[in-house]
C-alpha positions, 0 to 999 in steps of 0.5 A: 591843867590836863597834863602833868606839870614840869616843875623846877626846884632852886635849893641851896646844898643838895641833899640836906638831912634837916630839909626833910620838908623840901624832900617831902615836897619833891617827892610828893609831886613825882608820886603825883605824877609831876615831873620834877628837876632839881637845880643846887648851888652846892653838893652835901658833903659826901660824909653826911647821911641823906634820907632814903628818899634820894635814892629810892626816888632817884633824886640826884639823877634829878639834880643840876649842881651851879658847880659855881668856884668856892669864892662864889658859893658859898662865899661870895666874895667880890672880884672887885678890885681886879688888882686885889686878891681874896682869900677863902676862908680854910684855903692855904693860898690867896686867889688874885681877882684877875684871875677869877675874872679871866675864869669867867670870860668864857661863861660871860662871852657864852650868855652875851651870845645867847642872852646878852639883856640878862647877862649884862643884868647880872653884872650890875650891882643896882639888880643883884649886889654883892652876888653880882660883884662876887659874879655868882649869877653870871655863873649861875645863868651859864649853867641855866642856859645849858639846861632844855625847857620849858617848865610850867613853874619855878619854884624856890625854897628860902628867900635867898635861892629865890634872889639867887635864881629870880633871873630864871623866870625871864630865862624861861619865861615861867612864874616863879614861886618862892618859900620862905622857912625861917633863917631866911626871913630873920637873919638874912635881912638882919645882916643884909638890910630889911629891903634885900628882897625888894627885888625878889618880892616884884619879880615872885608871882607866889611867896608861901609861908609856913605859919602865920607868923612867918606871914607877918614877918614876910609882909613887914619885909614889903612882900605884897598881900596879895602874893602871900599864902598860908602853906605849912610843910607837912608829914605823911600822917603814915609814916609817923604812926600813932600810938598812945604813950604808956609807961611800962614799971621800971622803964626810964621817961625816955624825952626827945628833941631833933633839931639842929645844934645851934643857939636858937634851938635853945639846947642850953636850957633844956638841957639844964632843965632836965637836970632839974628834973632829974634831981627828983627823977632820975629815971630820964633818958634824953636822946637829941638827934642833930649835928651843929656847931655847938656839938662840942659846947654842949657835950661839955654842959652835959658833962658838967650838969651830971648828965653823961649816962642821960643824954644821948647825943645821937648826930645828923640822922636819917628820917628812918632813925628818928622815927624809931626814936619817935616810936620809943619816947614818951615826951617831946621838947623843943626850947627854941629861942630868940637870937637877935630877934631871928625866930623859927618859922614853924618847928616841924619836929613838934608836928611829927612829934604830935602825930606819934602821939608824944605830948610836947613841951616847947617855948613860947617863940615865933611860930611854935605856938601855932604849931600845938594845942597849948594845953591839951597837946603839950605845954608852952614856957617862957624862952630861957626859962628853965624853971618853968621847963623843968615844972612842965618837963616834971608834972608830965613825969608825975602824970603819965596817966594824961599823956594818951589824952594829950597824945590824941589831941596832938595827933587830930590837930596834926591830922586836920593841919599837917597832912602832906598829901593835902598840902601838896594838892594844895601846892599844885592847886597854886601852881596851877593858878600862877601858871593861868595868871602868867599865861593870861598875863602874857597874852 
């Protein structure tokens, strides 16, 4: 196209310090001269901290929030039947249905006068289920509706924005294009029922994926071929610099994992299998970077396995902080697990990582091994197997001498694969084609 794009982004909360790829995404198209609007169902709280990107690209002054009633995001609950109450989960008090539905009147009254198919389309269960019953769409379209268009292309992260936001294709009359990451393609169709994006699959013009295995999963849940493609989220190659990995006498090993403290990053295990380690070195330091319900849980395990004065529980910290860690480590380790059968669609900490020049350790899980060079980058171990981290974890502290090798393979495959300024070239070059399509279509 001749001219910049207008692009609008659905997320979930806004701004989220683990969606680093999201922020990428956003900011790479402005610093390509897009134009860019953000549309959130909720706000990050105002004590979590947020990457210097949201300021210094002005993000928030970019941003829309639903500022949807509690029941409704991130709840959910169904205003049916009218007669009843509902309680939402931390309140002190119930809220009675009625209540709610004479809150909603007006927003109704609002989009019947101004789209009257659409509205009544939220309302049906047969089009949105339990979002339709829970009235989040309905309060979703009133707020839409107030926003100026038009916009080239609509753009959605995670399967569940996409079913939230898929009625804004026919509002503004713009493709719709949809990503799935992880959780969104494992866990929700586990607790939703494996046909919950029927209709987000017939209403997406693209769905991206980040690895082949997401590609597969995505397929199996009825996404057509022809929709699917192959888009990993990337890094700025700049500002993860490289630098081969020496030891210098006397220095601690120094291991690092950022991920997010639940169970199927698997912290568990490799906590367990560091205390192996150090058993035969005890020159370790382990620094975790990532907040999570488990915090509580593992600062027990640590305490329990010895390791207070190895482990440093670092929090929810900014891009900024990690990549100082990232300069300081010497070796990565990701110990990603199956839950359930839910699996992770890509680990863009092992990318970064590589792209330091640090060797990586992770498991052998969802997409992981796509993400490295088995044996030459770093070494991949069963799941849950903490013997087998521990052996790898250990002959990585013996041999320094192999870690510039394998840092500079990493570093080539991240370079070849995971370059953010290609990829988002590539994401125009997508949006471009499903504008033409839409266009085309519409004639």
């Amino acid at each position: 196209m001749d001219r910049p794009l207008r692009i609008a982004f659905f997320v979930g909360s806004f701004p989220v310090i683990s969606e680093t790829f999201i922020l990428r995404q956003i900011t790479g198209l402005l610093d390509l001269g897009h134009e860019v609007e953000i549309f959130a169902d909720t706000r990050a709280p105002n004590d979590t901290p947020a990457q210097p990107e949201v300021a210094s690209h002005r993000l928030l002054e970019r941003t829309t929030f639903m500022d949807l009633p509690p029941e409704c995001a991130p709840w959910e609950l169904p205003v049916w039947p009218l007669t009843g109450r509902i309680w939402i989960p931390g309140a002190s008090t119930s809220v009675h249905n009625s209540v709610r539905a004479a809150r909603a009147l007006w927003p109704l009254l609002g989009c019947l006068a101004r789209k009257p198919g659409l509205a009544l389309q939220t309302l049906r269960w047969s089009e949105y289920g339990f979002q339709a019953a829970s009235l989040s769409i309905l309060y979703r379209l009133a707020k839409l509706l107030g926003k100026r268009g038009p916009y080239d292309v609509l753009h959605a992260h995670f399967g569940p924005n996409g079913n939230s936001f898929r009625f804004a294709r026919e509002l503004w009359r713009a493709p719709f294009v949809v990503s799935f990451h992880g959780y969104d393609f494992t866990t929700f169709p586990r607790k939703q029922g494996v046909g919950v994006y029927e209709k987000l699959f017939g209403t997406a013009d693209a769905v991206t994926v980040n690895s082949e295995f997401t590609h597969n999963r995505v397929a199996q849940l009825g996404c057509p071929l022809s929709k699917l493609k192959l888009l990993p989220v990337g890094l700025d190659l700049a500002a993860f610099p490289f630098s081969e990995r020496t030891r210098r006498p006397n220095e601690p090993v120094r291991l690092l994992t950022v991920a997010r403290l639940v169970e199927i990053k698997g912290h568990e295990f490799a906590l367990r299998a560091v205390a192996k380690v150090r058993e035969r070195h005890p020159e370790l330091r382990y620094d975790i970077v990532g907040e999570g319900a488990l915090r509580n849980k593992l600062e027990q395990l640590i305490a329990e396995l010895g390791l207070r004065n190895v482990v440093i529980m670092h929090g929810a910290r900014d891009g900024a902080f990690i990549r100082d860690l990232l300069r300081e480590a010497h070796l990565a380790l990701l110990g990603s697990v199956s839950v359930e059968g839910d699996q992770e669609g890509q680990g863009l900490f092992m990318q970064e990582a590589q792209a330091c020049g640090l060797p990586v350790i992770a498991t052998q899980h969802g997409a992981l091994p796509e993400g490295m060079l088995p044996g030459k980058s770093g070494f991949l171990v069963p799941e849950r197997d903490v013997v087998a981290m521990a052996e790898r974890i250990e002959f990585l502290v013996a041999h320094p001498e192999v870690w510039p090798e394998m840092g500079r393979a990493g570093r080539a495959f991240v370079g070849a694969r995971y370059d953010i300024l290609q990829l988002n070239r590539q994401l125009v070059e997508l949006y471009e084609r499903v504008v033409e399509s839409f266009r085309s279509n519409r004639q």
